[in-house]
N, C-alpha and C positions, 0 to 999 in steps of 0.2 A: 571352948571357943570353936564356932564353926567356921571351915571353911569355905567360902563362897566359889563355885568354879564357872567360869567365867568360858557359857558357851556364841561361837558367831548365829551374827541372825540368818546366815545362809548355809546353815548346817544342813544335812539332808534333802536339800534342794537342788534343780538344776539350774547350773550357772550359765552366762551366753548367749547365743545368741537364738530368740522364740522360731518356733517354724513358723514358713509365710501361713495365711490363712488360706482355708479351702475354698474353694468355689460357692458348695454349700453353705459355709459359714457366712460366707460375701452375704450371697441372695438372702440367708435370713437376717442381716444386719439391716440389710435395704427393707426389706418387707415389712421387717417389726417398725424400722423408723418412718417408713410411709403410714401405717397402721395408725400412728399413734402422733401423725401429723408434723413432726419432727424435720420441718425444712431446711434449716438451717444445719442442723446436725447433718442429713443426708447428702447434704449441697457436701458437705467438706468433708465428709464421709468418700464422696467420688472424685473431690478431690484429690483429697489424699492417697487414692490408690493411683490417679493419673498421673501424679506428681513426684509421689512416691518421697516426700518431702517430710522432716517431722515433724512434731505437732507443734512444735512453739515455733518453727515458720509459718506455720499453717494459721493459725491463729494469729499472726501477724498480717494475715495478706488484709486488703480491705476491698470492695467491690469495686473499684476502678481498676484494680490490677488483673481483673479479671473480662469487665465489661466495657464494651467501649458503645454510650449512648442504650440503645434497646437491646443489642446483641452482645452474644459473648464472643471472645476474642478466641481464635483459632491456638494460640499463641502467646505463650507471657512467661520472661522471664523472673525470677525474685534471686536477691542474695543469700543465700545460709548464714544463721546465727552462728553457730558451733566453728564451722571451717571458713566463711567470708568468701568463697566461691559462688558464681552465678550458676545457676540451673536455670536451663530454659527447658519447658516442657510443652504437650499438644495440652489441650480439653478437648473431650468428648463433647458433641454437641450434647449432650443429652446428661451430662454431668452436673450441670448445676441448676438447667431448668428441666420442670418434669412434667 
């Protein structure tokens, strides 16, 4: 009869919290996603580092909480899923249109 031992799936791994990303790494996320025509990703891509928001707020916003009419808005708050606290954050001009 064998024993079965029963190892975690975070064995040998690091636990915690990722280091932020580099600069370099930024610019090539944007390059390959421009490259490859990827607007929507890139949009929330620059969001996301402007907002600094997680991804399933992020993916919750919709384009009025961002646009108001032809322009983007300097300014917009949203609620967090997780904690239920408002964040209000800037946009970059230049974050969601390129």
């Amino acid at each position: 009869m064998a024993i079965k031992v029963h190892t975690p799936w975070n064995k040998n791994r690091i636990i915690g919290q990722k280091k932020p990303l580099q600069i370099s790494h930024i610019w090539g996320i944007r390059i390959r996603l421009e490259l490859e025509g990827r607007t929507r990703d890139l949009a929330l891509f620059n969001l996301g580092l402007d907002s600094k928001l997680r991804g399933c707020d992020l993916v919750k916003l919709k384009v009025s909480d961002v646009v108001c009419g032809r322009s983007v808005l300097r300014r917009t708050h949203v609620v967090q899923q997780k904690t239920g606290s408002p964040v209000q954050f800037e946009i970059t001009p230049k974050c969601l249109i390129r």
